[in-house]
BAMAR-371262 format. One record per residue (C-alpha): residue number from 1; residue in three letters; x, y, z. Coordinates in pm, whole numbers, plus 50000, padded with zeros to 5 digits. Last residue first. Example, Ala and Ser with C-alpha at 12.3 -4.5 7.8 and 13.67 -1.06 7.14 Angstrom:
2	ser	51367	49894	50714
1	ala	51230	49550	50780
# end
This chain:
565	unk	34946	27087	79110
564	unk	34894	27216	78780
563	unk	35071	27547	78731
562	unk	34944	27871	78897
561	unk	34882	28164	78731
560	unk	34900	28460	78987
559	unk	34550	28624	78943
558	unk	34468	28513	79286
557	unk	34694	28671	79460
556	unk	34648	29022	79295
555	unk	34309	28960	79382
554	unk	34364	28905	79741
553	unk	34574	29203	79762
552	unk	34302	29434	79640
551	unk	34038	29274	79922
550	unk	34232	29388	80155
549	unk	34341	29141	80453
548	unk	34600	28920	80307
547	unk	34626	28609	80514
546	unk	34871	28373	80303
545	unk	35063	28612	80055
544	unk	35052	28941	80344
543	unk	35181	28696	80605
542	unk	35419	28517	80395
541	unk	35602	28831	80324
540	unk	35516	29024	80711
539	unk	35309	29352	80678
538	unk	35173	29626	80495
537	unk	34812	29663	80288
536	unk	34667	29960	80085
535	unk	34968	30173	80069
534	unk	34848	30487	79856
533	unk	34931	30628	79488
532	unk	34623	30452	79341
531	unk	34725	30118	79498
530	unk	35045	29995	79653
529	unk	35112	29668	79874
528	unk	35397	29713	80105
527	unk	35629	29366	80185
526	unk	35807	29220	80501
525	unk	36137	29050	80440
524	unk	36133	29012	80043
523	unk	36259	28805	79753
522	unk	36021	28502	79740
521	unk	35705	28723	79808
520	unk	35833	29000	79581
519	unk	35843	28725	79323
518	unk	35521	28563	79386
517	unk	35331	28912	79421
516	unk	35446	29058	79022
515	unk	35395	29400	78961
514	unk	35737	29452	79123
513	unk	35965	29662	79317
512	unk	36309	29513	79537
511	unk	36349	29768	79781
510	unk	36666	29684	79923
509	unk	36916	29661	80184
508	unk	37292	29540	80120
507	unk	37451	29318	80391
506	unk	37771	29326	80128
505	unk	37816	28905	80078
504	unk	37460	28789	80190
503	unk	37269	29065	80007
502	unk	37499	28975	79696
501	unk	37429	28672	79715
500	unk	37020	28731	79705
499	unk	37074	28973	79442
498	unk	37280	28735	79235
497	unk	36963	28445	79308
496	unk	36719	28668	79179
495	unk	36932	28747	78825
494	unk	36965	28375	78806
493	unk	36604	28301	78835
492	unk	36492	28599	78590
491	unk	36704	28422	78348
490	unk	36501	28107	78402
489	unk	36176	28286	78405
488	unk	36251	28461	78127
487	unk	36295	28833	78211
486	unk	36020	29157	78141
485	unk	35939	29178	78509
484	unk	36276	29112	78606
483	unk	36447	29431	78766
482	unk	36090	29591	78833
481	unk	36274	29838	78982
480	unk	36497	29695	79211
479	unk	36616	29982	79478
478	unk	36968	29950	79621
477	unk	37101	30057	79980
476	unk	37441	30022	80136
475	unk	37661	30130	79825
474	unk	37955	29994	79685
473	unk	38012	30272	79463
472	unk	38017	30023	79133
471	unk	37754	29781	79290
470	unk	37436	29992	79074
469	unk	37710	29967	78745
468	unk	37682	29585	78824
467	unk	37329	29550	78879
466	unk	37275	29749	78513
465	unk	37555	29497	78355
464	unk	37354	29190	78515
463	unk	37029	29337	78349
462	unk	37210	29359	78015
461	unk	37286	29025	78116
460	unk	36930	28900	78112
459	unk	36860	29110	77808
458	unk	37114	28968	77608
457	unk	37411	29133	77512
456	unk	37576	29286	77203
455	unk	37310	29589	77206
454	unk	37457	29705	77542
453	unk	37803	29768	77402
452	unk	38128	29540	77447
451	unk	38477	29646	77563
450	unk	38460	29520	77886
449	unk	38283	29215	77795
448	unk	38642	29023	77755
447	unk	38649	29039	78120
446	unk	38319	28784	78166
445	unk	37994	28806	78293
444	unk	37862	28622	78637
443	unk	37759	28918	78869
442	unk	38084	28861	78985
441	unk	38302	28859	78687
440	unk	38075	29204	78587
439	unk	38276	29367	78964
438	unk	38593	29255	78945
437	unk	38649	29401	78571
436	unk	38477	29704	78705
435	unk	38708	29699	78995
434	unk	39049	29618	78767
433	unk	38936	29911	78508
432	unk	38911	30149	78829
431	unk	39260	30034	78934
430	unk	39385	30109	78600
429	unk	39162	30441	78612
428	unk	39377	30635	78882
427	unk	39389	30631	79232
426	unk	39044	30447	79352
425	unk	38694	30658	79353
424	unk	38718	30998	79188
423	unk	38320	31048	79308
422	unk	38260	31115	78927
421	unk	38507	30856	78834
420	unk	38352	30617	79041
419	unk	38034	30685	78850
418	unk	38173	30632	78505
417	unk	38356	30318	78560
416	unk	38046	30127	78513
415	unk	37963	30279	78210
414	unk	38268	30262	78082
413	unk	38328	29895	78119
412	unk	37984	29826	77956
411	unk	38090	30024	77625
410	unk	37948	30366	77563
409	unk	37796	30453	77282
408	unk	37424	30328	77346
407	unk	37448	30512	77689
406	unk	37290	30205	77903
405	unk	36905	30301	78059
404	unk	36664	30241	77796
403	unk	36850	29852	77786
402	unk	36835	29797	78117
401	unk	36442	29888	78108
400	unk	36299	29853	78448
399	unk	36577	30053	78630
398	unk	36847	29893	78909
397	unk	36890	30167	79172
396	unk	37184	30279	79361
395	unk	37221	30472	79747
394	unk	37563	30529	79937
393	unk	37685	30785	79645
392	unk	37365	30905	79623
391	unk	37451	31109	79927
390	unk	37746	31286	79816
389	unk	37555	31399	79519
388	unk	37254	31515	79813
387	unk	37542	31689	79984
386	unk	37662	31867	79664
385	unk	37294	31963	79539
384	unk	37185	32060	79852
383	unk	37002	31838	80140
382	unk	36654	31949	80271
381	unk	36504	31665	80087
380	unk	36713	31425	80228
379	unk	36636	31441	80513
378	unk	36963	31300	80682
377	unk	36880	31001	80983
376	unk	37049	30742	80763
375	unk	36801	30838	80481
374	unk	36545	31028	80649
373	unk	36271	31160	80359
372	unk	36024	31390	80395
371	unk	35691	31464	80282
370	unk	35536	31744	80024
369	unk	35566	31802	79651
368	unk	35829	31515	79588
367	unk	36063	31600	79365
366	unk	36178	31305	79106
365	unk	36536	31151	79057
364	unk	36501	31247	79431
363	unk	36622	30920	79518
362	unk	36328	30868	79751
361	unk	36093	31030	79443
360	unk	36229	30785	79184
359	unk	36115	30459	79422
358	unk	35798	30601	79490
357	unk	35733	30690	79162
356	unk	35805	30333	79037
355	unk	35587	30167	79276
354	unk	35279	30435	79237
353	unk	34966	30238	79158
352	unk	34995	30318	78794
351	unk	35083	30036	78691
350	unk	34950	29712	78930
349	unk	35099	29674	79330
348	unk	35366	29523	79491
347	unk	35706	29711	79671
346	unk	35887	29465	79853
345	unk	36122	29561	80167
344	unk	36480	29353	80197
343	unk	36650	29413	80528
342	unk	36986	29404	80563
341	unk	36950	29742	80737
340	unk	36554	29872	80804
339	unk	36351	29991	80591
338	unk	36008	30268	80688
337	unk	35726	30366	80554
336	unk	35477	30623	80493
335	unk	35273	30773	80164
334	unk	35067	31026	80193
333	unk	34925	31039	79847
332	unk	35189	30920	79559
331	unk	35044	30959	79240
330	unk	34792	31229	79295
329	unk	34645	31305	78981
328	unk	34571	31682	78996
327	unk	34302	31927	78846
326	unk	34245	32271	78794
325	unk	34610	32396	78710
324	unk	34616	32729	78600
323	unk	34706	32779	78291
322	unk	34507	33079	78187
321	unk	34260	32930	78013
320	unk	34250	32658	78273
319	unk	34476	32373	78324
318	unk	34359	31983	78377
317	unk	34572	31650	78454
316	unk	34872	31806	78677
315	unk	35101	31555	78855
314	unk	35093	31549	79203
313	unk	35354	31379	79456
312	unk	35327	31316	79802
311	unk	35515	31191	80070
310	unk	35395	31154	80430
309	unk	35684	31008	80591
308	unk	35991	30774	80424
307	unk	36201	30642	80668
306	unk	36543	30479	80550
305	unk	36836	30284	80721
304	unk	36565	30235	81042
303	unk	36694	30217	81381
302	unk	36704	29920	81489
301	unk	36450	29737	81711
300	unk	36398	29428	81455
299	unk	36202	29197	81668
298	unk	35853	29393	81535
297	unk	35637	29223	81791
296	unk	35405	28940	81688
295	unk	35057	28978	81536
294	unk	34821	28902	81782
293	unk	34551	28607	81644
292	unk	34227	28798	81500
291	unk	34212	28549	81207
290	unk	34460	28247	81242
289	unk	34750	28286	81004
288	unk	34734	27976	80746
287	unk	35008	27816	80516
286	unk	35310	27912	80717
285	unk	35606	27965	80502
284	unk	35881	27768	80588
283	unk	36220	27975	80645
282	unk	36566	27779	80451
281	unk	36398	27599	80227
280	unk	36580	27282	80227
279	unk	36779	27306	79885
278	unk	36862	27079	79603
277	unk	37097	27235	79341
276	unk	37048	26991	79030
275	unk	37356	26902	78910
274	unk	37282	26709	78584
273	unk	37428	26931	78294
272	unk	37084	27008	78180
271	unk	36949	27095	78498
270	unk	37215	27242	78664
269	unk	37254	27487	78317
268	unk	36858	27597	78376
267	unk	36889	27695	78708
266	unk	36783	27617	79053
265	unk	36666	27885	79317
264	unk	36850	28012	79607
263	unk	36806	28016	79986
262	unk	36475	27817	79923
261	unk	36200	28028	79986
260	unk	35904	27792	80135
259	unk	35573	27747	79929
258	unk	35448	27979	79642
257	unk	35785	27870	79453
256	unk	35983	28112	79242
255	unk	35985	27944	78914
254	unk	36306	27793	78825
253	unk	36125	27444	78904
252	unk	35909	27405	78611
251	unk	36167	27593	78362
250	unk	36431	27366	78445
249	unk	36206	27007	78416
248	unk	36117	27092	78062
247	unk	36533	27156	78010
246	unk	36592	26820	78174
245	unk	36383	26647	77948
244	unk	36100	26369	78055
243	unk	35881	26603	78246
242	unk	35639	26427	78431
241	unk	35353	26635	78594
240	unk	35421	26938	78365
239	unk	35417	26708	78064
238	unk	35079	26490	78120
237	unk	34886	26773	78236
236	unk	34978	26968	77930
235	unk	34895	26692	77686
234	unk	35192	26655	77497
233	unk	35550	26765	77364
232	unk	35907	26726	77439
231	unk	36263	26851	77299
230	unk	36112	27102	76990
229	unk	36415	27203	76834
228	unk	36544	27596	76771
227	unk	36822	27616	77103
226	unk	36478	27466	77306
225	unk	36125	27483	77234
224	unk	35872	27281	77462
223	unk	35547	27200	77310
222	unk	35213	27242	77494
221	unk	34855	27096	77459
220	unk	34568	27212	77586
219	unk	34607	27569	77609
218	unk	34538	27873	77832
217	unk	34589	27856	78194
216	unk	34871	27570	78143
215	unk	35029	27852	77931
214	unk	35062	28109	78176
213	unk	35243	27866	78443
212	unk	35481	27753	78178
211	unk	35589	28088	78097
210	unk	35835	28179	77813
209	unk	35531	28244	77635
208	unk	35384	28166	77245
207	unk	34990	28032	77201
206	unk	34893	27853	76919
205	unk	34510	27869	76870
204	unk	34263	27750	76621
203	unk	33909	27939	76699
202	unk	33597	27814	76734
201	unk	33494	28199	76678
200	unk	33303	28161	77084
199	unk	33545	27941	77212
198	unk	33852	28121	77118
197	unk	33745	28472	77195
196	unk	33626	28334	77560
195	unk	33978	28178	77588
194	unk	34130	28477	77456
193	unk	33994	28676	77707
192	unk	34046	28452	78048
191	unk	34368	28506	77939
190	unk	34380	28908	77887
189	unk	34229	28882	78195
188	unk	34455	28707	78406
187	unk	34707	28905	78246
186	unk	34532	29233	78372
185	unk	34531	29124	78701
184	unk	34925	28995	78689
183	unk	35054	29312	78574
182	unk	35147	29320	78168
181	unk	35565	29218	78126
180	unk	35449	28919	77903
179	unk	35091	28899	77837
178	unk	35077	28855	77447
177	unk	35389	28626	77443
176	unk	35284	28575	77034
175	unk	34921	28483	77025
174	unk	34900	28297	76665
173	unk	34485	28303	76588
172	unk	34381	28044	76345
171	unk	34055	28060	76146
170	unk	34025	28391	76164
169	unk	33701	28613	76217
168	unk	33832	28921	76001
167	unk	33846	29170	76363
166	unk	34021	28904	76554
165	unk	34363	29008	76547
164	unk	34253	29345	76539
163	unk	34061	29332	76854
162	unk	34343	29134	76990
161	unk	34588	29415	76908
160	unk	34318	29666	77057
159	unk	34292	29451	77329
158	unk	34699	29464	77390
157	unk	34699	29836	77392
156	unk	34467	29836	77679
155	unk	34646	29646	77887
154	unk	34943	29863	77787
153	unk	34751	30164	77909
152	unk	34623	30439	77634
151	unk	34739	30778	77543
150	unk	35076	30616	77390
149	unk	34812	30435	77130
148	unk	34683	30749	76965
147	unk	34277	30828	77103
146	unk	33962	30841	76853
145	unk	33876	30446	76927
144	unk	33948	30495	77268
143	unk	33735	30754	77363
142	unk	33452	30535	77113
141	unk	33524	30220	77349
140	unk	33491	30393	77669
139	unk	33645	30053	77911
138	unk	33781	29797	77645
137	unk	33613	29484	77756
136	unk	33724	29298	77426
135	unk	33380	29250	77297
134	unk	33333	29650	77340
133	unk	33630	29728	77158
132	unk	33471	29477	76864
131	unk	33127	29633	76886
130	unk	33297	29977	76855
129	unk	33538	29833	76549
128	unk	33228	29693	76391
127	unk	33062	30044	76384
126	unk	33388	30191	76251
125	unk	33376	29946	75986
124	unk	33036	30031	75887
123	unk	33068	30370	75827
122	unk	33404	30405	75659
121	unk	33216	30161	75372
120	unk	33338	29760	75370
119	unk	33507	29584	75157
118	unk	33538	29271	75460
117	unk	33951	29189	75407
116	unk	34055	29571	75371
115	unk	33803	29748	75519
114	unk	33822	29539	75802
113	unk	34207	29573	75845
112	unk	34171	29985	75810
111	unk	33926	29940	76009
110	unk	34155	29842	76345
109	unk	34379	30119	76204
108	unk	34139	30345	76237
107	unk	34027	30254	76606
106	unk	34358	30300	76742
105	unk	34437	30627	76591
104	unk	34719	30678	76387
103	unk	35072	30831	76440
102	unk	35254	30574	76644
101	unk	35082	30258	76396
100	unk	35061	29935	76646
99	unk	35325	29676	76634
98	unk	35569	29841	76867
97	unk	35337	29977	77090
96	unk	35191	29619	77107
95	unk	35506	29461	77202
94	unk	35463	29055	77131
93	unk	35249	29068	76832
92	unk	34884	28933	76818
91	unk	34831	28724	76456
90	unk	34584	28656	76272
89	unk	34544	28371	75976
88	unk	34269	28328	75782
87	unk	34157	28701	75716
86	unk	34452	28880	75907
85	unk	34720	28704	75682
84	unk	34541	28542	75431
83	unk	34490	28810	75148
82	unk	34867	28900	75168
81	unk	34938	28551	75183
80	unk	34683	28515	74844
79	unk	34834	28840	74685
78	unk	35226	28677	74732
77	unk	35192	28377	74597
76	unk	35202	28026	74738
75	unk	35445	27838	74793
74	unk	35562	27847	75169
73	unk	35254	27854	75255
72	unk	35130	27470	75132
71	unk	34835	27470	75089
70	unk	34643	27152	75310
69	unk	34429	27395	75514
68	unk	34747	27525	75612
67	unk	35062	27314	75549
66	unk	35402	27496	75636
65	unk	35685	27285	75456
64	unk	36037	27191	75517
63	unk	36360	27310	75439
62	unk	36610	27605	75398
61	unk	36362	27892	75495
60	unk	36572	28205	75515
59	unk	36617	28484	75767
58	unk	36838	28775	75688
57	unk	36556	28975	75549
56	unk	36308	28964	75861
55	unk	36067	28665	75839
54	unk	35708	28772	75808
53	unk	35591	28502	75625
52	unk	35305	28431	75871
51	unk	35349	28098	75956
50	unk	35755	28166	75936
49	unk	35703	28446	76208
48	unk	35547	28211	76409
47	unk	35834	27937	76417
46	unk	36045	28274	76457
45	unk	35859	28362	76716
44	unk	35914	28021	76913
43	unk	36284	27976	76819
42	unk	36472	27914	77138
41	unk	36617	28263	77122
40	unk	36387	28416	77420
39	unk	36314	28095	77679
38	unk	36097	27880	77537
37	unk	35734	27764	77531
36	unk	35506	27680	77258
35	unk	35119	27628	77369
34	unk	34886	27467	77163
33	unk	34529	27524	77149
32	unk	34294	27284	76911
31	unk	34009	27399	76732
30	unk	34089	27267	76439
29	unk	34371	27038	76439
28	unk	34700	27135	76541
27	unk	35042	26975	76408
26	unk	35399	27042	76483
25	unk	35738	26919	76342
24	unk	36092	27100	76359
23	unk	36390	27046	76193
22	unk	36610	27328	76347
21	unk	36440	27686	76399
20	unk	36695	27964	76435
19	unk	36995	27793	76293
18	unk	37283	28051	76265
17	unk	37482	28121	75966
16	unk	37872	28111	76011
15	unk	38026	28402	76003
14	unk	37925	28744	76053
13	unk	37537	28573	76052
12	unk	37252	28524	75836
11	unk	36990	28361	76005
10	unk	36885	28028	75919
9	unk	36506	27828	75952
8	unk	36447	27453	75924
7	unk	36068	27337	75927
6	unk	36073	26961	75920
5	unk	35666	26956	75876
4	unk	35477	27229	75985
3	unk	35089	27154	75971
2	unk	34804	27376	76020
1	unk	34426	27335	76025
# end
């Protein structure tokens, strides 16, 4: 079905070029699934990208060939790609609001595809698009076919991409990280999707992720991508249980593991340079908590740093005539809880539970419409302006997006200078320059970044630059909001491990936020599990991951993907 033989890609650089994709070879036959993992730059889109000739304009094919159905791609004209791409070959992009239309409706621009490749009537086409929104579980398929993509959830999103991607029967379907940064439940679906897709079309699929666990769920065969070379392929069960390269063996064990919590996990550099960090977990989970047994006493008879009672906060969904507001979405409702110093207290639960809000609203980067808020016995919701600034000065957060969340025109350094300045930390801004130089060397950058913007970084150390900037008024409490969903899993290891040290070195407490259980398992104390704007489920870390007690929990445990044992 598709060959690449010796495939060798460039990007034009400053300089030198750089090799994207460096004499590669893959084959799949049809009806074969092969995953390609990576970390980001490896070269698995751009492998993809190459398939579909949709290389940006300073990318170049030097070499090789791209065989499919014996023609070779890379030759042929440009009516018959156009007439293969979403007829022969389909392909599901990484960001779906990215790749779908801003200012058209979902449904019409799944027709426009099928009018395209099928010549079909307006009619028609939006009768196939129905029965395709219903095929991919897409809850009110005609509401959704009439609504813009930013009125619907990313889950959603993504089956209107698949819809698509499928729409013109294809013979091979690329899926390019099409579940990276989703919640775990609706990943498990959007899997257990494309498998049905695949076996019911007979489908060829190559499936992209930076996840081993992810791919083992969906494909056969995987090939691991590394600096633009493929360093070991196979049978899936034959490469996760013996990895022959050190970089396969990296992004097996970076993971955070669903047994034990080592004090720290390894990293791809120990791996690859041959000092593998081995550590005795440091607190053994237990694997089973007898029903009805009494729960042990809370040792921790502190005070609390933070107690959070009652809070609520409404958004309005319906107005009258005359503007009155006739309905509400409550997305926090009554929520309680308390954190205690040097302790770390998980948030878990899917969007639009009410982690983020939650987070926001103790800030006060929201208002909450009722509740109050004790942060070191203050509430802070009875605080003015200038005592709540003077406040925040002992509280940071780490956003989602590091990127959204860095002044585009403002170097690192000043950006992490910025808030000492406002609370005219140190004498004078030489001695502010030395902290923030102090500060990115320890959360592992370098001085020469000082002068560098957020687009010349990575997204793992954009993340680093974010943590740094949250250290800059060396505050005693941090919240982590969803601080690695969006990460490799090896970059995502180092950015756990420099919150981990950094708990150690300051005593800092946190509320480390996530859609993901295994992480906020491996990161927290005791952990709060959030659903429709209410806490469904509280209790001990291990507790909560070995005996959960709500049926929601248990399905967000079970829809972790779990590599072969």
């Amino acid at each position: 079905m598709l060959r690449i033989d010796n495939l060798e890609v460039l990007f034009k650089g400053e300089g030198a070029d750089v090799k994207a994709v460096d004499d590669i070879t893959l084959s799949l036959e049809k009806g074969d699934s092969l995953g390609l993992v990576g970390e980001s730059g490896s070269g698995k889109s751009v492998t993809a990208l190459s398939v579909m000739n949709l290389l940006p304009p300073n990318a170049r094919i030097t070499s090789g060939k791209i065989l499919f159905r014996g023609v070779d791609l890379l030759k042929s004209e440009k009516k018959a790609l156009r007439n293969l791409r979403g007829g022969g070959i389909s392909m599901i992009f990484q960001e779906p609001l990215t790749s779908l239309n801003p200012v058209m409706r979902c449904g019409e621009q799944v027709a426009e595809s099928i009018r395209i490749h099928q010549n079909l009537n307006s009619k028609k086409a939006a009768q196939k698009v129905l029965s395709l929104f219903e095929k991919v579980m897409l809850p009110r398929p005609e509401a959704i076919y009439r609504s813009y993509p930013h009125q619907v959830s990313g889950g959603q999103k993504q089956r209107v991409m698949i819809a698509m991607a499928i729409a013109n029967n294809p013979d091979l379907l690329i899926a390019d990280e099409p579940t990276t940064a989703l919640d775990v439940t609706v990943q498990k679906e959007i899997i257990q999707l494309l498998k049905m897709l695949k076996k019911e079309y007979g489908m060829t699929l190559l499936f992209i992720s930076h996840d081993l666990a992810v791919v083992s769920e969906v494909t056969d065969r995987v090939a691991v991508m590394y600096k633009g070379r493929i360093v070991e392929s196979g049978e899936i069960e034959n490469v996760y249980r013996n990895p022959q390269h050190p970089y396969t063996r990296a992004l097996l064990a970076c993971r955070p593991p669903l047994t034990g919590k080592p004090e720290r996990l390894p990293v791809v550099d120990e791996f690859l340079k041959g000092e593998v960090f081995i550590d005795k977990p440091v607190k053994k989970a237990k694997k089973t908590f007898e029903a009805g047994t009494k729960k042990p006493k809370a040792k921790n008879k502190r005070q609390p740093l933070l107690q959070v009672e009652d809070l609520v906060k409404k958004y309005p969904l319906k107005k009258s005539l005359l503007g009155k507001t006739k309905k509400y979405l409550k997305a926090l409702d009554r929520v309680s809880l308390k954190v205690f110093p040097g302790e770390t207290l998980g948030v878990v639960g899917e969007s639009g539970s009410g982690k983020t809000t939650l987070g926001r609203a103790i800030l006060r980067l929201i208002e909450p419409d009722e509740g109050r808020i004790f942060f070191d016995k203050k509430n802070l919701l009875q605080l003015s302006p200038s005592k709540l600034k003077n406040e925040r000065r002992h509280m940071g957060i780490v956003f989602q997006d590091p990127y959204s969340s860095l002044n585009p025109r403002m170097s690192i350094g000043r950006a992490i200078m910025e808030p000492m300045k406002v609370f005219h930390l140190y004498g004078n801004n030489r001695e502010r320059m030395e902290k923030t130089i102090g500060l990115l060397e320890k959360v592992g950058l370098k001085p020469e970044h000082f002068n560098r913007y957020p687009h010349e970084f990575s997204g793992g150390q954009r993340q680093r630059i974010v943590i740094a900037r949250a250290l800059a008024l060396q505050p005693e409490f941090i919240i982590c909001d969803e601080a690695v969903s969006a990460l490799d899993v090896s970059v995502q290891a180092l950015v756990l491990n420099l919150l981990n040290q950094l708990k150690q070195e300051f005593g800092f407490t946190y509320i480390f936020i996530s859609h993901d259980l295994s992480v906020v398992r491996y990161m927290s104390d005791r952990i709060v599990v959030m659903k429709d704007g209410k806490i469904v489920e509280t209790g001990d870390a291990d507790e909560i991951y070995y005996d959960p007690k709500s049926a929601y929990t248990k399905q967000l445990i079970e829809s972790i993907p779990k590599i072969i044992d």
